[in-house]
C-alpha beads as a LAMMPS data file, in Angstrom:
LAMMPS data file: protein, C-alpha beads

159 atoms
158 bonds

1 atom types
1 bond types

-500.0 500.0 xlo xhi
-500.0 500.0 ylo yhi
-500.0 500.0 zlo zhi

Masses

1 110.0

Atoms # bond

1 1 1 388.929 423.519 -15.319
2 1 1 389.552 424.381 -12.073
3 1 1 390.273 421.716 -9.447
4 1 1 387.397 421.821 -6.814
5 1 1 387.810 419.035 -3.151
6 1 1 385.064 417.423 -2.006
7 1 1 385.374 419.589 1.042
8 1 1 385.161 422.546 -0.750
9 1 1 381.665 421.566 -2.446
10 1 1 380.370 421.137 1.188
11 1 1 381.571 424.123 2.735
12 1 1 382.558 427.334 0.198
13 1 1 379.144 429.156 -0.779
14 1 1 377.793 427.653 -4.274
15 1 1 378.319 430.930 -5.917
16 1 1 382.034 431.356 -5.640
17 1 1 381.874 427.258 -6.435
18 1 1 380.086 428.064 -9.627
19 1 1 381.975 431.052 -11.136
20 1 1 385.021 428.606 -10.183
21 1 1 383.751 425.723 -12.082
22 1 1 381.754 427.894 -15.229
23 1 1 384.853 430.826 -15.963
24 1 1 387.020 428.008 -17.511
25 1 1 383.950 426.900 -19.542
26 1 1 382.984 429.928 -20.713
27 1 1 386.921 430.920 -21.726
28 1 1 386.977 427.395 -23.696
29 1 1 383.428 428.326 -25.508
30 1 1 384.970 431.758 -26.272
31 1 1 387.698 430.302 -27.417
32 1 1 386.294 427.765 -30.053
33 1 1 383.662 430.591 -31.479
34 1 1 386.841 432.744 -31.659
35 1 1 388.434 430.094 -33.393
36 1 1 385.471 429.755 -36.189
37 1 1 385.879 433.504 -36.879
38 1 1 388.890 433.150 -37.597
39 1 1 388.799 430.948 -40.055
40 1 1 386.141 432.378 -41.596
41 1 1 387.691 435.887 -41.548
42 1 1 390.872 434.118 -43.100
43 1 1 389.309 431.672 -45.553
44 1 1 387.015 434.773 -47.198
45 1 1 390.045 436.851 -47.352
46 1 1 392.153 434.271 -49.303
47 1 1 389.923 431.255 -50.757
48 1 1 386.367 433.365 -51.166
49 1 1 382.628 433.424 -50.639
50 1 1 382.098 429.441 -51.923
51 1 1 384.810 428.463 -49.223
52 1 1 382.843 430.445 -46.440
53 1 1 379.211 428.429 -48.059
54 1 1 381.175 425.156 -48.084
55 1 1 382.142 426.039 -44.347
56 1 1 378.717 426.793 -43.339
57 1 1 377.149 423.582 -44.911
58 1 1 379.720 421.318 -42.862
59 1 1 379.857 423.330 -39.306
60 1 1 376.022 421.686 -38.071
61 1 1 378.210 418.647 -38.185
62 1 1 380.969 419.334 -35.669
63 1 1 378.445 421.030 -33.556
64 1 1 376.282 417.504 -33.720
65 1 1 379.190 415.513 -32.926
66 1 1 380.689 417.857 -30.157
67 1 1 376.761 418.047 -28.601
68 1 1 377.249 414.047 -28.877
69 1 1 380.655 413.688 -26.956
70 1 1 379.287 415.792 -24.374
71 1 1 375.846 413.907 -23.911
72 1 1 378.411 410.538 -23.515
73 1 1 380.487 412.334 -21.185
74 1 1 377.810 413.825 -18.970
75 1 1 375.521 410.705 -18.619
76 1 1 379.241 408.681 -18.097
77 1 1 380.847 411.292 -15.643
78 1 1 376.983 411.040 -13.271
79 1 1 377.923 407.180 -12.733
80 1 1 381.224 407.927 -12.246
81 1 1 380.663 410.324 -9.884
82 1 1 378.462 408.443 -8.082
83 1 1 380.415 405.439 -8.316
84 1 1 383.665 407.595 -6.742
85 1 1 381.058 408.708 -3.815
86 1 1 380.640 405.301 -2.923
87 1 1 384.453 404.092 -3.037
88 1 1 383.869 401.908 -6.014
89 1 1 387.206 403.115 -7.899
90 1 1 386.846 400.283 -10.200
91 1 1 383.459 400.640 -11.489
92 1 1 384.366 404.327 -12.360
93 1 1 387.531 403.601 -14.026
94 1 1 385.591 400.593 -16.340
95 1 1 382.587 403.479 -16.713
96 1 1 385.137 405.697 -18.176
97 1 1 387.125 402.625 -20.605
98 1 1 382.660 402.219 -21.662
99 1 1 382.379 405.564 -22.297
100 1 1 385.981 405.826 -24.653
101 1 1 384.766 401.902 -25.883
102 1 1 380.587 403.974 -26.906
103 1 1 382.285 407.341 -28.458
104 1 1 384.899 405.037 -30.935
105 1 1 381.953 402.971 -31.796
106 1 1 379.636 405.401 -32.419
107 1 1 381.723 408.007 -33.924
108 1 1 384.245 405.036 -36.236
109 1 1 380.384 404.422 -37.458
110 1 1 379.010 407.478 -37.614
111 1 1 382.323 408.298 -40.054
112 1 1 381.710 405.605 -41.979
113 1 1 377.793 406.054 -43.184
114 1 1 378.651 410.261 -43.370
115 1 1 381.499 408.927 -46.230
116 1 1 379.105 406.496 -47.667
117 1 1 376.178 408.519 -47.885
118 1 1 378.335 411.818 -48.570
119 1 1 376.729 412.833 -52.101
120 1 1 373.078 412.989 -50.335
121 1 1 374.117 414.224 -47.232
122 1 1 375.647 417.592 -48.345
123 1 1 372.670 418.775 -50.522
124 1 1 370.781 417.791 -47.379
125 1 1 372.627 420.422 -45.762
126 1 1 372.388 422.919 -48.196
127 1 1 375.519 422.244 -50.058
128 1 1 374.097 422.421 -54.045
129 1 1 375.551 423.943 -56.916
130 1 1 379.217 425.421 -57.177
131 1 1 378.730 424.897 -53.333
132 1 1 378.784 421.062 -53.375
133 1 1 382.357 420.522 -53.792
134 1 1 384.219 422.214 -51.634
135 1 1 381.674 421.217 -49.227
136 1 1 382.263 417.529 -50.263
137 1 1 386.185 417.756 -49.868
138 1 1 385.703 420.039 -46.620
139 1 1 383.091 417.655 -44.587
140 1 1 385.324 414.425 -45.996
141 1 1 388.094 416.123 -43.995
142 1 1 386.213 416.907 -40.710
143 1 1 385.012 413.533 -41.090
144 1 1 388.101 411.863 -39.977
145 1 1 388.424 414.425 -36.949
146 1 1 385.044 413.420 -35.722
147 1 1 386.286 410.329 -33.411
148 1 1 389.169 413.109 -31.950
149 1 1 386.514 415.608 -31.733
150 1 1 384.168 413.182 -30.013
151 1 1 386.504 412.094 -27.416
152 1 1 387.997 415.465 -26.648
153 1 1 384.293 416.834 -25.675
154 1 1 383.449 413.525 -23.889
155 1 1 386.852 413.978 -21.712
156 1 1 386.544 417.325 -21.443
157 1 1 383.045 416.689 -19.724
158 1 1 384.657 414.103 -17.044
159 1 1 387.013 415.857 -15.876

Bonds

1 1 1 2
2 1 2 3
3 1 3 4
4 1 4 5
5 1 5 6
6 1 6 7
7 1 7 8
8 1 8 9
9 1 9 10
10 1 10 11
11 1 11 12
12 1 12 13
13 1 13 14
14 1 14 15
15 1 15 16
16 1 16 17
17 1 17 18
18 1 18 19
19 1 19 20
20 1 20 21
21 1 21 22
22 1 22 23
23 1 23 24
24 1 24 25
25 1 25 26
26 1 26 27
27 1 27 28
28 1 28 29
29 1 29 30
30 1 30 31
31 1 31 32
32 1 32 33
33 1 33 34
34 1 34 35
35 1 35 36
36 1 36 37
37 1 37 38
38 1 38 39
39 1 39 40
40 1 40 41
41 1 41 42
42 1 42 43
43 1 43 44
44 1 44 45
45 1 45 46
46 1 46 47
47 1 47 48
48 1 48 49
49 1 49 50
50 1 50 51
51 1 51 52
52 1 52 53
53 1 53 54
54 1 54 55
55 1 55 56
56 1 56 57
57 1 57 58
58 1 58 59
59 1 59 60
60 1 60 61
61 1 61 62
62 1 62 63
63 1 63 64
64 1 64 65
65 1 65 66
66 1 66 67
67 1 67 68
68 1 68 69
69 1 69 70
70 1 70 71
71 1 71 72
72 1 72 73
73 1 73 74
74 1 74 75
75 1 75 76
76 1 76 77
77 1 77 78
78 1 78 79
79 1 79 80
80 1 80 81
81 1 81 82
82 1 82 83
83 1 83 84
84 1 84 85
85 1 85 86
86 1 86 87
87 1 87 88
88 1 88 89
89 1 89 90
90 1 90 91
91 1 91 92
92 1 92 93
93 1 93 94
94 1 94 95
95 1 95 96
96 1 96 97
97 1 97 98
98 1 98 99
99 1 99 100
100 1 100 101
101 1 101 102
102 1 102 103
103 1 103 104
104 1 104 105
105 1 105 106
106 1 106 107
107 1 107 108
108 1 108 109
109 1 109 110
110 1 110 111
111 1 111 112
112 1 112 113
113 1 113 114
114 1 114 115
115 1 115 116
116 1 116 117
117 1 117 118
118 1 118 119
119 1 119 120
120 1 120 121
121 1 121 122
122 1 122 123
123 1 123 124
124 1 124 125
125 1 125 126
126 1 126 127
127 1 127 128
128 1 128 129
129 1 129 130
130 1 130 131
131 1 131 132
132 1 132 133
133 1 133 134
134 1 134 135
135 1 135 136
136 1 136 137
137 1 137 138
138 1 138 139
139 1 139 140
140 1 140 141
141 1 141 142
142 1 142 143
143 1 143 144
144 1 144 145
145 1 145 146
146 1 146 147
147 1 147 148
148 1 148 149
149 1 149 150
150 1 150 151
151 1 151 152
152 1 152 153
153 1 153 154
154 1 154 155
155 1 155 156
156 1 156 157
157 1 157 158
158 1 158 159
């Protein structure tokens, strides 16, 4: 993202602020839906139709736990920027170790019930049938990139 003073967000006209601030957004959204085309495009081509279900089943998921990371990282970078406004540098460095310390807790447990509830989850999602195992093996795998996941999107939202 680009880097934006405090002078600048007093004096340089909001617009030009804004496209500065929501371009390298928008590239990193385009980016990640890019990215799920891909794959899709790639596992239809080679694995087939039930890989593309299984995919589908599991991607509510990632979007749930990105949606999450950011929620932690915008209520955590508010206090921080507040706290940096007032020239408390150490409350916004322990607000950011909180916010790591809340997205490892929640996501470590959030990891653990999604593998111990796994068999009623996926049906939940629409994962039945021939669909139900390759969704099982597919959301056991993005269920240990959740906490990385998490803490990417709550970092990404700080900075």
């Amino acid at each position: 993202m680009a880097r934006v003073s405090s002078d600048q967000l007093g004096t340089e006209p909001i617009g030009r602020l804004l496209v500065r601030q929501a371009v390298p957004a928008s590239i990193g959204i385009l980016v990640m839906s890019l990215n799920i085309l891909v794959d899709t495009i790639f596992v239809g081509n080679w694995i087939g139709s039930i890989a593309i279900a299984a995919i589908n089943v599991v991607l509510p998921v990632s979007f749930f736990i990105a949606a999450l990371g950011m929620a932690i990282g915008i209520g955590g970078s508010s206090i921080i920027s507040r706290a940096l406004g007032a020239d408390k540098n150490e409350k916004a460095r322990k607000t950011f170790g909180n916010q790591i310390s809340l997205t490892l807790l929640v996501t470590i447990s959030m990891v653990a019930l999604g593998l111990y509830f796994i068999d009623d989850l996926i049906p939940a999602f629409g994962g039945k049938g021939l669909i139900f195992e390759p969704a099982k093996i597919y959301y056991t795998i993005v269920l240990y990139g959740v906490p990385f996941l998490a803490l990417c999107m709550m970092g990404n939202t700080v900075i």
